[in-house]
N, C-alpha and C positions, 0 to 999 in steps of 0.2 A: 708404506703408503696407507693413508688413512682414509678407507671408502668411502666413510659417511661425510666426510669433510667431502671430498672430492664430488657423493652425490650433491650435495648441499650446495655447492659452489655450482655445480649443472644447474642446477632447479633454480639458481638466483639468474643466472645466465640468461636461462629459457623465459624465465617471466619476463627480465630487463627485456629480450629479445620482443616478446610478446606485447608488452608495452610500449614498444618503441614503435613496432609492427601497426599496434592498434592507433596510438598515437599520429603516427603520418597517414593511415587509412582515413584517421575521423579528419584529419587537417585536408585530404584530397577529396574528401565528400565535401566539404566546409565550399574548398576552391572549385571543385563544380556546380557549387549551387550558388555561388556568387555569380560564376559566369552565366549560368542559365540563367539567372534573372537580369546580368548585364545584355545579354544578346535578346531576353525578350524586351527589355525596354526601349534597345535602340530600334527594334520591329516596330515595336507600339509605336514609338516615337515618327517611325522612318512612313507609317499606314497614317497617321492624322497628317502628317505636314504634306503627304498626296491627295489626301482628298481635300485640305487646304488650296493646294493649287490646283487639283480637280476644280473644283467651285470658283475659285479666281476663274479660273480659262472659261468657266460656261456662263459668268458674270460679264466676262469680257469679249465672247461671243455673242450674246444678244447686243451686248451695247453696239456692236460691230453692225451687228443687222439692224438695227433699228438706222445707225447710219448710213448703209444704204439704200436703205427705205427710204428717207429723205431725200439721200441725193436722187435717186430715180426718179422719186414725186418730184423734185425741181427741176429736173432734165425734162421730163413730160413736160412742165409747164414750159420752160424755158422755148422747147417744141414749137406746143400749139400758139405758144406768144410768138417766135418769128417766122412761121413758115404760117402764111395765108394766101387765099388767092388760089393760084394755077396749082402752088405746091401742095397744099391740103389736097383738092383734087389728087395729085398724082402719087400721094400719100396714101388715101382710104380707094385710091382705083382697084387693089388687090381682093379690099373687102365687097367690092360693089357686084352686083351680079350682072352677068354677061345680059341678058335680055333686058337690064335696064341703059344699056348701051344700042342697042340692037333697038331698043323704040324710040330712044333718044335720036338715031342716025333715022330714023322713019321720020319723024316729025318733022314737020315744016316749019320756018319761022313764026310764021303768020297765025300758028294753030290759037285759037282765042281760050282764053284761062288756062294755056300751056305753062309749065313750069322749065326751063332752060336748066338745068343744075350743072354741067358740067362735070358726072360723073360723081356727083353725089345725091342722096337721097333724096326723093321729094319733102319732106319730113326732115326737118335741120335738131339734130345731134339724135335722132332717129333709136342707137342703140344706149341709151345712157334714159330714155324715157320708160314710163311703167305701160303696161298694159292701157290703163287708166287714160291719161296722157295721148297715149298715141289714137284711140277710140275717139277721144274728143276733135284732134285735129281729120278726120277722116274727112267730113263735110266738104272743106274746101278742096279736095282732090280729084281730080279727072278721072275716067275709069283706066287710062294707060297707066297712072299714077299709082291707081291701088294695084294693078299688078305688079309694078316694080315692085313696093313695098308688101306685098304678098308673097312673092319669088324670096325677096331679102328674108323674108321673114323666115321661113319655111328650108333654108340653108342656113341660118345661123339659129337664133333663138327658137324655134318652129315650139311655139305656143300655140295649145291648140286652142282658145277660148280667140285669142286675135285672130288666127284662122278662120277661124269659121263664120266669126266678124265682117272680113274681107269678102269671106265666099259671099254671106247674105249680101253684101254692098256688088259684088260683081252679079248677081242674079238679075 
């Protein structure tokens, strides 16, 4: 038997081995780093087309609110267009205040530059007026008159500049 032949044939073995070894190593690094870049792309890909339809959905939520914004503002109007009369009254009775009911049931027909409202303000659309506005129309009111709208006042907007307006007018 011939050693060196026999080493020689080892050594040819072990490098083929070696090679071969090294050879599917570098081909399994090759295939993992295809795949990491496969799997990061379909991420990248999979993160825009969410915030894609992120944005669609919040595009498509304001338009949504903006529509019932409208309808509401035409339901109002549709509202204060058919219900007039007894039913206004019995609409804004919740906002009115109890003592201007309570002077209303005091007052007599007869009372002269009395105001009748029927459970609405002496002052017509009363809360939708400025400051400004409602000052100017004071003149023509009764002194029953400036305390309903003193009372109203003072339970809902309680400005104090109108306030104190009133008081000087009730002095």
């Amino acid at each position: 038997m011939d050693w060196n032949r026999a080493n020689e044939a080892s050594e040819q073995l072990v490098e083929a081995t070696w090679e071969t070894s090294k050879t599917l190593a570098n081909h399994m690094l090759l295939l993992q780093q295809r795949n990491v870049r496969f799997v990061q792309k379909m991420v990248d890909d999979s993160i825009k087309e969410l915030r894609r339809q992120v944005e669609h959905n919040r595009t498509m939520t304001y338009r949504l609110l903006e529509l019932a914004e409208s309808r509401r503002e035409a339901f109002r109007e549709l509202v204060e267009a058919s219900v007039s009369g007894g039913y206004t009254n019995f609409l804004f009775a919740p906002f009115t205040p109890l003592p201007y009911y309570r002077e209303e049931m005091r007052s007599t027909a007869s009372e002269s530059g009395g105001r009748r409202s029927n459970g609405r303000l002496p002052i017509d659309y009363y809360d939708q007026l400025a400051t400004r506005e409602i000052s100017e129309r004071l003149e023509d009111l009764s002194e029953r008159e400036i305390r309903i709208i003193r009372s109203y006042e003072q339970q809902h907007k309680n400005r104090g500049s109108l306030l104190r307006q009133l008081d000087r007018r009730l002095a």
